[in-house]
N, CA, C and O atoms as a GROMACS GRO file, in nm:
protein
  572
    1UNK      N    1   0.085  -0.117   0.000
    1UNK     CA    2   0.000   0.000   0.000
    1UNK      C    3   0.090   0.124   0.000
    1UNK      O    4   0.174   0.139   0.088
    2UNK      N    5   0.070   0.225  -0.111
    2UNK     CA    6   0.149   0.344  -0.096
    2UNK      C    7   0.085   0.425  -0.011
    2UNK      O    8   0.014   0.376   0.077
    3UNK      N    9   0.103   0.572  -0.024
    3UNK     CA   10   0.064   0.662   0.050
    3UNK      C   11  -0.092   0.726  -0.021
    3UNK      O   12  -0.182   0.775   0.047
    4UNK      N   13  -0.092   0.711  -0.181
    4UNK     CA   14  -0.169   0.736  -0.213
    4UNK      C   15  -0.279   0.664  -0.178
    4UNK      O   16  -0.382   0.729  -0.160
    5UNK      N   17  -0.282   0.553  -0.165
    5UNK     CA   18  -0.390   0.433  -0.131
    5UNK      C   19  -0.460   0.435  -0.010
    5UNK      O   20  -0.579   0.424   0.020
    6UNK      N   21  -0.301   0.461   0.081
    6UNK     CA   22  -0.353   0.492   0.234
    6UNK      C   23  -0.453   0.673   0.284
    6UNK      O   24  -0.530   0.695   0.377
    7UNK      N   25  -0.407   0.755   0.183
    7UNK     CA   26  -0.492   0.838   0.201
    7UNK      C   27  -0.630   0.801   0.129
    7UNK      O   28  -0.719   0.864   0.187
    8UNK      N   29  -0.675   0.734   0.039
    8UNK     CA   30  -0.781   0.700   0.023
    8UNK      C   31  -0.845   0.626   0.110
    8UNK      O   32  -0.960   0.662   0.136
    9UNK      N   33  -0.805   0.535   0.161
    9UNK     CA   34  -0.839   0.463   0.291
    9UNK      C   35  -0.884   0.571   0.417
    9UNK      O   36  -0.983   0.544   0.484
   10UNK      N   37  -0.825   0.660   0.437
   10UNK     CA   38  -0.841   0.740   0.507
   10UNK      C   39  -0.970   0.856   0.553
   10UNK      O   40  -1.028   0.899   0.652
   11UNK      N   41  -0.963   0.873   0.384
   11UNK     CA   42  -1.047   0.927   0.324
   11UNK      C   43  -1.176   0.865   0.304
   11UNK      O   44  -1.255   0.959   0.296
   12UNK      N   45  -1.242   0.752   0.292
   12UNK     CA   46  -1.337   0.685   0.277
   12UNK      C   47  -1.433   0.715   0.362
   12UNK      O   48  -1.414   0.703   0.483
   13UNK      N   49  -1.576   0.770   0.300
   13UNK     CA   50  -1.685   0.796   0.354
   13UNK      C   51  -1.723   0.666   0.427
   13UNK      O   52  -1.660   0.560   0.430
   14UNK      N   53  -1.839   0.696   0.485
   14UNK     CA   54  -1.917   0.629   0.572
   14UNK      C   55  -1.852   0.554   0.681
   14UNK      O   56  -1.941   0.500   0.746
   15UNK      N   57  -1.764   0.534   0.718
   15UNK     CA   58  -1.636   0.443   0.821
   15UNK      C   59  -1.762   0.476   0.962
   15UNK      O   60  -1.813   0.577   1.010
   16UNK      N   61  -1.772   0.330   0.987
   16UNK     CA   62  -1.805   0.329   1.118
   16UNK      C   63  -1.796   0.221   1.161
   16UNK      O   64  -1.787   0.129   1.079
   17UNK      N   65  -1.796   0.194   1.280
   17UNK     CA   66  -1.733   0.047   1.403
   17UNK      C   67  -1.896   0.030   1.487
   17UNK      O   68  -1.919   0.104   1.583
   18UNK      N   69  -1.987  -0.057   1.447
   18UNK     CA   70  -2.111  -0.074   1.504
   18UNK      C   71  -2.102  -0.165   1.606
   18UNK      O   72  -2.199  -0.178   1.680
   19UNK      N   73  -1.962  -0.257   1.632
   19UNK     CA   74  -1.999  -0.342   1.757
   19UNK      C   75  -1.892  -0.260   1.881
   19UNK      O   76  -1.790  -0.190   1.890
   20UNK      N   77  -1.994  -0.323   1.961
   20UNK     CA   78  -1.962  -0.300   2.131
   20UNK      C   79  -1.735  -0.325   2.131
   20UNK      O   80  -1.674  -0.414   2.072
   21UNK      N   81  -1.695  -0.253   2.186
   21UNK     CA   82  -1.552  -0.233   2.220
   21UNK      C   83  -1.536  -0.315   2.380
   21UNK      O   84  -1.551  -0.279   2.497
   22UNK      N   85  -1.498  -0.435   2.313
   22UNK     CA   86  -1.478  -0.512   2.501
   22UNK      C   87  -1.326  -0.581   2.510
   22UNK      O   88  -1.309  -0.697   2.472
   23UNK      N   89  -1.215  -0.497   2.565
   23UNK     CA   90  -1.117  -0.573   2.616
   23UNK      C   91  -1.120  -0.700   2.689
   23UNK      O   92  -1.187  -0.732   2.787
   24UNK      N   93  -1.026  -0.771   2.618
   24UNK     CA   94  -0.998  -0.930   2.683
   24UNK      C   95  -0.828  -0.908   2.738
   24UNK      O   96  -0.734  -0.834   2.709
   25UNK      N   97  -0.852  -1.005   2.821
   25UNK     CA   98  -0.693  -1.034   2.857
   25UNK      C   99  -0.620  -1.209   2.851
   25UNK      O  100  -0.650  -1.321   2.894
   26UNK      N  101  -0.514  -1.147   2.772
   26UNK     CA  102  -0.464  -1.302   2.730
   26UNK      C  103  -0.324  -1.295   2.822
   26UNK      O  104  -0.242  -1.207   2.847
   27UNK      N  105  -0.344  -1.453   2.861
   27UNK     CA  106  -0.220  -1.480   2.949
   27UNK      C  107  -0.134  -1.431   2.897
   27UNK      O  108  -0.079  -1.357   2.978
   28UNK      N  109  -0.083  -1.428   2.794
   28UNK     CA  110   0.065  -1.367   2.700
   28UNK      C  111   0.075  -1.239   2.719
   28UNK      O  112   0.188  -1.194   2.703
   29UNK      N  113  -0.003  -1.170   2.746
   29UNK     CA  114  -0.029  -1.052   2.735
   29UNK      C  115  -0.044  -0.950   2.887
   29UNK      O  116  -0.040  -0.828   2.874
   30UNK      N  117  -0.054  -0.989   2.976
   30UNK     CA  118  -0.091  -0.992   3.074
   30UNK      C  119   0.088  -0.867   3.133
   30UNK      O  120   0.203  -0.905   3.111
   31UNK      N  121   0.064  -0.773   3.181
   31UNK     CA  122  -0.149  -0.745   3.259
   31UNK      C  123  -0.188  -0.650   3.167
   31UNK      O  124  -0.264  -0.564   3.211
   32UNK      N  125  -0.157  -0.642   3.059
   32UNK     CA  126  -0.250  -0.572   2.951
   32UNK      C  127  -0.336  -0.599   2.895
   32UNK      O  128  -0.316  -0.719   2.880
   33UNK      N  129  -0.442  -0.574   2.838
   33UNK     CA  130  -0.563  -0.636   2.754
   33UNK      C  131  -0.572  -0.574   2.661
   33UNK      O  132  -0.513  -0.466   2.657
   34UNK      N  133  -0.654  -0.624   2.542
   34UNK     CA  134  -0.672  -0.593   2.428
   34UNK      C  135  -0.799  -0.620   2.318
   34UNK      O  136  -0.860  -0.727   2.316
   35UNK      N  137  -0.822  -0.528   2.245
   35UNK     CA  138  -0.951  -0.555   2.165
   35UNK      C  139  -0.970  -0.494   2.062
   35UNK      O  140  -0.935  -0.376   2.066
   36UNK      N  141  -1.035  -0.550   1.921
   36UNK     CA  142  -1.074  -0.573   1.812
   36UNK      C  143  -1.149  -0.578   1.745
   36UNK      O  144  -1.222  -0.677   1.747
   37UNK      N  145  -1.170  -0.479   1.654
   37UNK     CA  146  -1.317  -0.420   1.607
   37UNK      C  147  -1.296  -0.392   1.442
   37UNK      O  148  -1.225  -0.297   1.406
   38UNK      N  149  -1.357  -0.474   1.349
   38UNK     CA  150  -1.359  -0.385   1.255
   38UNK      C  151  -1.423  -0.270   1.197
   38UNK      O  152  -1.536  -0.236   1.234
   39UNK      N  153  -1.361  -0.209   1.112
   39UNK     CA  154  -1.437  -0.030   1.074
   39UNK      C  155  -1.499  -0.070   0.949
   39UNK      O  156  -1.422  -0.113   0.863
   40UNK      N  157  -1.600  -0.066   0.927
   40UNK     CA  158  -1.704  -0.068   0.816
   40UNK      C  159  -1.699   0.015   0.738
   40UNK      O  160  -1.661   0.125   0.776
   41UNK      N  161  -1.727   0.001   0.634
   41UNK     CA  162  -1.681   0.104   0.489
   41UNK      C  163  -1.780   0.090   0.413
   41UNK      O  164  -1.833  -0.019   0.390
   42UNK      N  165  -1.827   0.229   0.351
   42UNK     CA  166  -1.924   0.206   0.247
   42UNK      C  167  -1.855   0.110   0.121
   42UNK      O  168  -1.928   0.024   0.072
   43UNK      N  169  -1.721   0.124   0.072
   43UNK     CA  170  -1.670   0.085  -0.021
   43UNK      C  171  -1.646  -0.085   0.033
   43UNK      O  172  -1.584  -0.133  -0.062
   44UNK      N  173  -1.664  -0.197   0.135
   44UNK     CA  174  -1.621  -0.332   0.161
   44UNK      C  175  -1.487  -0.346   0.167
   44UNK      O  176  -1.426  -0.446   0.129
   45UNK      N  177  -1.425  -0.216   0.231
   45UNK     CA  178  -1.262  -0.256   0.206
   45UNK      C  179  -1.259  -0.302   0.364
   45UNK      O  180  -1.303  -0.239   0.460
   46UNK      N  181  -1.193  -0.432   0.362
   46UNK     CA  182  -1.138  -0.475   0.486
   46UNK      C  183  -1.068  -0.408   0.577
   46UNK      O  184  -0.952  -0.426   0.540
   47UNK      N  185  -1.065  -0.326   0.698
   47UNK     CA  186  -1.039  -0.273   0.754
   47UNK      C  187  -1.013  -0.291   0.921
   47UNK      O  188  -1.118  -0.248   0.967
   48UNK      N  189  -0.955  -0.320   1.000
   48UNK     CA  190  -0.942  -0.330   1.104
   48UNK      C  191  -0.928  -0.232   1.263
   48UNK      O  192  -0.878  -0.121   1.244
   49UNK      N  193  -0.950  -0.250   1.345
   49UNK     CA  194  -0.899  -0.165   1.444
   49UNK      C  195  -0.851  -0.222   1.566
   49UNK      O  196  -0.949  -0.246   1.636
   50UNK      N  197  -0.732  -0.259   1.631
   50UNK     CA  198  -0.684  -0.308   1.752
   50UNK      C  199  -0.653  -0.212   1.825
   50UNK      O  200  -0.588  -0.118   1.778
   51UNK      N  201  -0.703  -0.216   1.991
   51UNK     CA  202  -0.668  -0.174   2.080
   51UNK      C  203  -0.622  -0.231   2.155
   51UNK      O  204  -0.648  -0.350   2.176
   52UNK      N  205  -0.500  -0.128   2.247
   52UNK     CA  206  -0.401  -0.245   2.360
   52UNK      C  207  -0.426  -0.126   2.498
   52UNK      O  208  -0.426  -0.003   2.488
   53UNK      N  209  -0.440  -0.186   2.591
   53UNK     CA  210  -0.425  -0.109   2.722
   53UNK      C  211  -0.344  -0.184   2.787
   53UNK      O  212  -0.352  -0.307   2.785
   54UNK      N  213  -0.219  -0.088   2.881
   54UNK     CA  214  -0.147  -0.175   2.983
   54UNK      C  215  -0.164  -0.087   3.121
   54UNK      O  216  -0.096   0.010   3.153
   55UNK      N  217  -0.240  -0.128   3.173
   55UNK     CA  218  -0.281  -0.035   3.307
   55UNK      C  219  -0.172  -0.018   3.419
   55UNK      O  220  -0.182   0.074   3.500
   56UNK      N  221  -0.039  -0.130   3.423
   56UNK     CA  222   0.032  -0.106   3.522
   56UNK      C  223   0.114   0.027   3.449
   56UNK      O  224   0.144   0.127   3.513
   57UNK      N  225   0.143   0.010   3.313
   57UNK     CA  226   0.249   0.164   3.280
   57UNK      C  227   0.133   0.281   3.234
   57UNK      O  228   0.167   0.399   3.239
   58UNK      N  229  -0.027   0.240   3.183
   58UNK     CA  230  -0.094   0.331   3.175
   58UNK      C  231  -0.081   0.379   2.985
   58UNK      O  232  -0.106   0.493   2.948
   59UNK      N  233  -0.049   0.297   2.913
   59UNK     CA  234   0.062   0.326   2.790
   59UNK      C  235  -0.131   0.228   2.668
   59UNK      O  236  -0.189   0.120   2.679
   60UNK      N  237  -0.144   0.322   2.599
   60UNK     CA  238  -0.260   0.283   2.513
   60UNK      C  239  -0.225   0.315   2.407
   60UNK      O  240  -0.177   0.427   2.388
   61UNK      N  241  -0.244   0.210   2.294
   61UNK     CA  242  -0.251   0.205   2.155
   61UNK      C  243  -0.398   0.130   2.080
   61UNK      O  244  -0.470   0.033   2.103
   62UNK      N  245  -0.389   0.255   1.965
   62UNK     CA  246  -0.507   0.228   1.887
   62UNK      C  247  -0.414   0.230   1.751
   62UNK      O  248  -0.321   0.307   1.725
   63UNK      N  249  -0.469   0.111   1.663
   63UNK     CA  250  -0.366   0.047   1.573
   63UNK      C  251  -0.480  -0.004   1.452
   63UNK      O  252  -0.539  -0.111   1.442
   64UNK      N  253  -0.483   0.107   1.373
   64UNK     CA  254  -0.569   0.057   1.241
   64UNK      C  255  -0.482  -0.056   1.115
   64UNK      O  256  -0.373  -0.023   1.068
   65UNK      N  257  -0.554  -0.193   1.072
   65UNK     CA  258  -0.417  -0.242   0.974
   65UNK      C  259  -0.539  -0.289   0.882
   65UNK      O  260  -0.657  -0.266   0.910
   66UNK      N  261  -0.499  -0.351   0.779
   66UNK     CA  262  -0.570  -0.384   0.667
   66UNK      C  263  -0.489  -0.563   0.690
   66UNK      O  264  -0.370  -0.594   0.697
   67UNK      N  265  -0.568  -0.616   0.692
   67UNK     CA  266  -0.554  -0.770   0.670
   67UNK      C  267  -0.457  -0.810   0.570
   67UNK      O  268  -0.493  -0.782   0.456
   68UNK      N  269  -0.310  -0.885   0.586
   68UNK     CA  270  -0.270  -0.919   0.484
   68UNK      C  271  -0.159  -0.820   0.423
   68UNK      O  272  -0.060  -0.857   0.360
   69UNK      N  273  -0.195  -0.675   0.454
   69UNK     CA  274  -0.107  -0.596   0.476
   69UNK      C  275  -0.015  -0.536   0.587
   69UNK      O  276   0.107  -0.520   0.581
   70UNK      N  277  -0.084  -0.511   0.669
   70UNK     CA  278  -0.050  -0.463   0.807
   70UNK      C  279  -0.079  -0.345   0.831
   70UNK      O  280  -0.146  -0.283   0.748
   71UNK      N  281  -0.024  -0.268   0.986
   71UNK     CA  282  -0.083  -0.191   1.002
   71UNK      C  283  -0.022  -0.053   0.929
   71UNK      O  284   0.089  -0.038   0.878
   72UNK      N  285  -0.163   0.070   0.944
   72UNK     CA  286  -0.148   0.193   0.811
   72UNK      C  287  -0.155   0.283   0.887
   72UNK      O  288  -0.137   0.392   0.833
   73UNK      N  289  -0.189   0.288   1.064
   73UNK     CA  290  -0.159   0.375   1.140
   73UNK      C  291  -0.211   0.359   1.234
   73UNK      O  292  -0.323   0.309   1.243
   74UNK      N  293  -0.107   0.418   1.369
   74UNK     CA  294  -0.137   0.409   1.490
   74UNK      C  295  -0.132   0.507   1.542
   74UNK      O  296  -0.072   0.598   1.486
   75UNK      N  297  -0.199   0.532   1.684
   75UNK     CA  298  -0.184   0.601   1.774
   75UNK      C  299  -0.141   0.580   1.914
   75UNK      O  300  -0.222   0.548   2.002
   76UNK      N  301   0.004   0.599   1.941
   76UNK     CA  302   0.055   0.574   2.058
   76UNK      C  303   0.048   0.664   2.174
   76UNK      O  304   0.094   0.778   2.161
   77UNK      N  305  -0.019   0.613   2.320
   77UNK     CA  306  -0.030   0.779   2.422
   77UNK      C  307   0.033   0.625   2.528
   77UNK      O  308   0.024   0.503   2.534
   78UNK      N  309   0.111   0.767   2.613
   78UNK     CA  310   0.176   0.760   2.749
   78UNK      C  311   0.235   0.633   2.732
   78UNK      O  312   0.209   0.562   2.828
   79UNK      N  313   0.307   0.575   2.644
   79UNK     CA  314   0.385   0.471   2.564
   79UNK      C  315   0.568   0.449   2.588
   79UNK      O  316   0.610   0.453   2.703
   80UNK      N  317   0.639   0.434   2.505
   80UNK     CA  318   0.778   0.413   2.483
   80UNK      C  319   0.779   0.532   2.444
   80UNK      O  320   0.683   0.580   2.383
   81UNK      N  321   0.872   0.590   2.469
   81UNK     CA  322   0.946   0.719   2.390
   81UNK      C  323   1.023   0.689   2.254
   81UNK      O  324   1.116   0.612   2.225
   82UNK      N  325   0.921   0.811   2.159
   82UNK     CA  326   0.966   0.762   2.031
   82UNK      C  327   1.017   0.899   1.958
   82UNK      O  328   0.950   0.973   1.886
   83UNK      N  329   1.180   0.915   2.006
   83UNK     CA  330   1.264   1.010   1.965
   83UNK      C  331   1.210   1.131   1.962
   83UNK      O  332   1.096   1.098   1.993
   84UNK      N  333   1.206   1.237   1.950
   84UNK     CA  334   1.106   1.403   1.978
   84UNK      C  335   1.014   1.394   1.997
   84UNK      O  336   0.948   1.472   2.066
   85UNK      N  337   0.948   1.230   1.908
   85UNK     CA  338   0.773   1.286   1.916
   85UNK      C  339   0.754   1.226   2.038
   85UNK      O  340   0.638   1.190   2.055
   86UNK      N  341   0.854   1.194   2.159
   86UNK     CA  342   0.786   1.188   2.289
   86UNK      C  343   0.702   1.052   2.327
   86UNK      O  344   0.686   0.970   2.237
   87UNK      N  345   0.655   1.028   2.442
   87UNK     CA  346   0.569   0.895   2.447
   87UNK      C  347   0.418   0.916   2.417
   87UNK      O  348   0.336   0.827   2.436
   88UNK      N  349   0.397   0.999   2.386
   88UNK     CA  350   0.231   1.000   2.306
   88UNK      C  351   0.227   1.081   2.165
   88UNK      O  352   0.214   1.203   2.160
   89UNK      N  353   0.240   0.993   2.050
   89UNK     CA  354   0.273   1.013   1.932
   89UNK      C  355   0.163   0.926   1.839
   89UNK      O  356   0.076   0.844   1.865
   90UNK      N  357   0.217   0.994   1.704
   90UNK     CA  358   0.084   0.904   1.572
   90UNK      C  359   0.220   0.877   1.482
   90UNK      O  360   0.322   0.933   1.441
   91UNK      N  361   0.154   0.760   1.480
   91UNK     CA  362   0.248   0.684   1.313
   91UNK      C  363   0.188   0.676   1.191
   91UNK      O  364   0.069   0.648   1.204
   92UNK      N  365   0.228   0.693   1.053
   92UNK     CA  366   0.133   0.759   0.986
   92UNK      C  367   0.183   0.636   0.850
   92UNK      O  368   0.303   0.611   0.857
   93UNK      N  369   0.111   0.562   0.737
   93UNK     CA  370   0.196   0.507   0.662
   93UNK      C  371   0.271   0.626   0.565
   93UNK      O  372   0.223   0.734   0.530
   94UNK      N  373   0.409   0.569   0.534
   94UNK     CA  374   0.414   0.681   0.417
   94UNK      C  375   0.476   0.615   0.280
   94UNK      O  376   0.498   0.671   0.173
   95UNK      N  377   0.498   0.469   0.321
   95UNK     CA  378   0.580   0.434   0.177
   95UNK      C  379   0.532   0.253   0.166
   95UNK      O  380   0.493   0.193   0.267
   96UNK      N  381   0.539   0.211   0.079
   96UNK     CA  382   0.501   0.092   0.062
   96UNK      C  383   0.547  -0.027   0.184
   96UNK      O  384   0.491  -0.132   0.217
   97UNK      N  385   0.667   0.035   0.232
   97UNK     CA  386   0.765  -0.060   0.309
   97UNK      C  387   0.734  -0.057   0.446
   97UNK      O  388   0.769  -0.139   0.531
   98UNK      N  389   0.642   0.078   0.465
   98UNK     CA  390   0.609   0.134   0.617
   98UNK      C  391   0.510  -0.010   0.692
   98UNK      O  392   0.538  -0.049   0.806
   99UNK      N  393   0.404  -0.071   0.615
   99UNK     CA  394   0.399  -0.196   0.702
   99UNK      C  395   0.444  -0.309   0.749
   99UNK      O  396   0.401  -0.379   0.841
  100UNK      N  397   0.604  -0.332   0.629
  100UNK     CA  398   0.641  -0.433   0.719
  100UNK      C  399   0.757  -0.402   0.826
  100UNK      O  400   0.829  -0.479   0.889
  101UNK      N  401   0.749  -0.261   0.825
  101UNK     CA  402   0.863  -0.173   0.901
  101UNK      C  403   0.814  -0.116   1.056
  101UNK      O  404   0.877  -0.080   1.155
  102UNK      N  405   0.658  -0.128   1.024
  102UNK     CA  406   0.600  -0.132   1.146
  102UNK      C  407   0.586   0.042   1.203
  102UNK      O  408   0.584   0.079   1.321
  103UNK      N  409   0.576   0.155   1.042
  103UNK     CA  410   0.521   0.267   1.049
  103UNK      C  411   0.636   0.371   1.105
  103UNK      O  412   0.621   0.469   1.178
  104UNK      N  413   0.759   0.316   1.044
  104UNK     CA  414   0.907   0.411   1.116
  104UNK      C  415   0.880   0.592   1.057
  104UNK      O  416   0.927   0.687   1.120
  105UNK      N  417   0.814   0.605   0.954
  105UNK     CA  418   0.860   0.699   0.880
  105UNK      C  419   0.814   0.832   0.888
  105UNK      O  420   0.867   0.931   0.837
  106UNK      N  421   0.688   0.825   0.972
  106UNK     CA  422   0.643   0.950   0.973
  106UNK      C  423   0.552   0.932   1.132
  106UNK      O  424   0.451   0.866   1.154
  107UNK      N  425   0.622   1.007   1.211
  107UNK     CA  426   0.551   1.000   1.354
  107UNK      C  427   0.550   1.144   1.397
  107UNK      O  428   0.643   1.212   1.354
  108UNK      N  429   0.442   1.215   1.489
  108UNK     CA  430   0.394   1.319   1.508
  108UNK      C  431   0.384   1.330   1.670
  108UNK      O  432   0.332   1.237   1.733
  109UNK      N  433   0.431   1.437   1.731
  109UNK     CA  434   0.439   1.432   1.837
  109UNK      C  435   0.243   1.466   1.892
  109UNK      O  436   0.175   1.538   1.820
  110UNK      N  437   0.186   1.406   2.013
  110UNK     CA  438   0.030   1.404   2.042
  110UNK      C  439   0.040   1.433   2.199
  110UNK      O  440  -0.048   1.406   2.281
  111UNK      N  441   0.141   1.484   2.220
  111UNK     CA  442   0.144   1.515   2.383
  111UNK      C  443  -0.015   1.630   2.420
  111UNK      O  444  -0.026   1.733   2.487
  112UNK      N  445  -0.070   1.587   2.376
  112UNK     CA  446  -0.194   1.671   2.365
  112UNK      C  447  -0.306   1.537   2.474
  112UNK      O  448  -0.401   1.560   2.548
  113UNK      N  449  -0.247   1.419   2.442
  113UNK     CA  450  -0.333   1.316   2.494
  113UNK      C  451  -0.304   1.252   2.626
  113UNK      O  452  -0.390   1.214   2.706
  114UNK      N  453  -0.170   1.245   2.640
  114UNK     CA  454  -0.121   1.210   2.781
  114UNK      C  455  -0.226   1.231   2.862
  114UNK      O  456  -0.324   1.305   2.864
  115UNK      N  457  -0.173   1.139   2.934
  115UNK     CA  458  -0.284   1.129   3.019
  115UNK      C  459  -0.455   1.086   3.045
  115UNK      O  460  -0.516   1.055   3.147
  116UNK      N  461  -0.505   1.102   2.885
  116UNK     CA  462  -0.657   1.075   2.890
  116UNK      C  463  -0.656   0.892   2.898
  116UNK      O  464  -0.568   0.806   2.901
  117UNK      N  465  -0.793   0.894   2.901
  117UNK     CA  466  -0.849   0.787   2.948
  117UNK      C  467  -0.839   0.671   2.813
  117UNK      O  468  -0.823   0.734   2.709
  118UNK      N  469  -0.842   0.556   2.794
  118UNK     CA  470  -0.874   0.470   2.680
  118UNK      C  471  -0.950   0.535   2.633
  118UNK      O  472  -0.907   0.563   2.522
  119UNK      N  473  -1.062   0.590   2.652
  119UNK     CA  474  -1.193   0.589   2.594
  119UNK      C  475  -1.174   0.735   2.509
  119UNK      O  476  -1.226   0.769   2.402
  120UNK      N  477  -1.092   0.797   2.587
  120UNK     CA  478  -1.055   0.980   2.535
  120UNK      C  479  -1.006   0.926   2.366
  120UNK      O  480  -1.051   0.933   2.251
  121UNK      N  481  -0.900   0.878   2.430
  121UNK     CA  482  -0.822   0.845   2.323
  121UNK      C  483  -0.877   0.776   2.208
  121UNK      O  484  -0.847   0.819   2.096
  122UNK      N  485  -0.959   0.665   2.221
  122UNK     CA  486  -1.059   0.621   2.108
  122UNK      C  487  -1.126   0.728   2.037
  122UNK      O  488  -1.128   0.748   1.916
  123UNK      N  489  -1.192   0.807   2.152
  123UNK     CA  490  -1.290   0.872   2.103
  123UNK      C  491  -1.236   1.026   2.034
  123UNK      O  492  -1.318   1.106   1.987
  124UNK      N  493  -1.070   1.057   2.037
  124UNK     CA  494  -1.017   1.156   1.955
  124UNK      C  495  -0.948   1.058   1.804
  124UNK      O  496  -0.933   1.101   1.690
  125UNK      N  497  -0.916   0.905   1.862
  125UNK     CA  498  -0.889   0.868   1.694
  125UNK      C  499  -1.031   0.870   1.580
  125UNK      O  500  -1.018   0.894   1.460
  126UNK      N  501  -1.149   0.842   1.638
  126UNK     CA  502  -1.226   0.815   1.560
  126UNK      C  503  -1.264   0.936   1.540
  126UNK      O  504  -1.319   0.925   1.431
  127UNK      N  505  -1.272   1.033   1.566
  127UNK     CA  506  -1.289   1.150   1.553
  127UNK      C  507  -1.204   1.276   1.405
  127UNK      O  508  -1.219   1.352   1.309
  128UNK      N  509  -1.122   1.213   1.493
  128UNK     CA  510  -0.973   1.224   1.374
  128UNK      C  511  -1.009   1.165   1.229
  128UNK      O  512  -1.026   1.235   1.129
  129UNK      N  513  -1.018   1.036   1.233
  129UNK     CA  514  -1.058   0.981   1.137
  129UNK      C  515  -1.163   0.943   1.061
  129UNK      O  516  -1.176   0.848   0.983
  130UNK      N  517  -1.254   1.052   1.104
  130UNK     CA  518  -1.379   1.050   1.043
  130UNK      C  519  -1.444   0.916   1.073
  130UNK      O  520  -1.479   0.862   0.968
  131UNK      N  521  -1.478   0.827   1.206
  131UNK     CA  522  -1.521   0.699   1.188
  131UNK      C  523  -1.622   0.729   1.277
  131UNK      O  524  -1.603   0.791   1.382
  132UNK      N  525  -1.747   0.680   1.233
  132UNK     CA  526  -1.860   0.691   1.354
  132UNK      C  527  -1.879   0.602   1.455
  132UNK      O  528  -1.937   0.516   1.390
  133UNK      N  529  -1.875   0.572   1.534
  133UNK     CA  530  -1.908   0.479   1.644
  133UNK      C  531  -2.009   0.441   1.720
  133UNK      O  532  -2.028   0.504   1.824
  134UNK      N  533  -2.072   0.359   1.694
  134UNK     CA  534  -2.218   0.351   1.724
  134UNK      C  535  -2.250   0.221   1.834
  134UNK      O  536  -2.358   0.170   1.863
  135UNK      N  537  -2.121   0.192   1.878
  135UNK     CA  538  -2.165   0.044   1.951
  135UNK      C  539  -2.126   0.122   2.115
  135UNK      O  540  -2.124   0.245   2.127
  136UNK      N  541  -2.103   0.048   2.206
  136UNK     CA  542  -2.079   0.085   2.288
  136UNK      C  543  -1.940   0.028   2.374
  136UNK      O  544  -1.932  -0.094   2.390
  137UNK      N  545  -1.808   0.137   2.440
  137UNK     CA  546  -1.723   0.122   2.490
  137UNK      C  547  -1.700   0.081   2.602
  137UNK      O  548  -1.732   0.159   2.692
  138UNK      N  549  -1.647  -0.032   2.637
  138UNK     CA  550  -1.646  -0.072   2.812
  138UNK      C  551  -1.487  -0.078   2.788
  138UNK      O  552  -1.401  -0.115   2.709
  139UNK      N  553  -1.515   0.000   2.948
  139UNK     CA  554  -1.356   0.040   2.979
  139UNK      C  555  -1.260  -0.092   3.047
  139UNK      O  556  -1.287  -0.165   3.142
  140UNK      N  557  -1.128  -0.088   2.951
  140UNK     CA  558  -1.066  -0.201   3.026
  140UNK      C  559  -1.014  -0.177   3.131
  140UNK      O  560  -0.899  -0.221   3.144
  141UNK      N  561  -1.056  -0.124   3.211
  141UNK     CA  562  -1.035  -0.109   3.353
  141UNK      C  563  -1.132  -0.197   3.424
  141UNK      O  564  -1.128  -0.248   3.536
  142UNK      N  565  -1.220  -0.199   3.327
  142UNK     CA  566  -1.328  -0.341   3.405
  142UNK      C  567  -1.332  -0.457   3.383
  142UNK      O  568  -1.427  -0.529   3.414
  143UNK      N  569  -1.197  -0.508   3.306
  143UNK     CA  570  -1.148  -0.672   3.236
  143UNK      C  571  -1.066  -0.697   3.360
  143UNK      O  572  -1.003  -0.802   3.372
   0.00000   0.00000   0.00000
């Protein structure tokens, strides 16, 4: 996927996520949880959305990927420190290579989010990204 593709993706009317948002926790994973929703498209393009919460560092990612490709952008808050752009940053795709590179190429500092809640943070990506949300969010603070 180039950049052109991924801004069409981006760009795509109607995007909305109609089921309920419920963190699970997997032994592997632990003590973080995580959950999985796809984004609906007027156009049927396969689309994904993973969320990760780790409540002991407090560190949340929202991670859009396309099946088969990988992921085309994330949003990292109160996370790893990722060189200027700080520990709450966006990864953006920018070149064909950016998914199996895991989105090195273009990151934006979001110290704007620190600190908010999972749900803040969902509710400024979908926002961001034009996606409507119509199901309902349970906080993984209650997994």
């Amino acid at each position: 996927m180039n950049r052109t593709e991924f801004e069409a993706l981006r760009d795509l009317p109607g995007k909305r996520i109609s089921q309920d948002v419920r963190f699970i926790r997997r032994a592997a994973l632990r003590p973080a949880c995580e959950a999985e929703v796809p984004i609906e498209n007027d156009q049927g393009v396969d689309l994904r959305m993973s969320l990760h919460f780790n409540p002991e560092t407090g560190s949340k990612t929202v991670n859009v990927f396309v099946p088969g490709t990988g992921p085309i952008c994330r949003l990292d808050v109160d996370g790893t420190r990722h060189g200027d752009a700080g520990r709450s940053h966006k990864h953006a795709l920018q070149t064909e290579q950016c998914p199996d590179r895991n989105l090195p190429d273009r990151v934006v500092a979001r110290a704007d989010l620190s600190g908010r809640s999972m749900q803040e943070v969902f509710d400024d990506f979908c926002r961001a990204a034009r996606i409507e949300f119509l199901g309902t969010f349970f906080s993984p603070e209650e997994v």
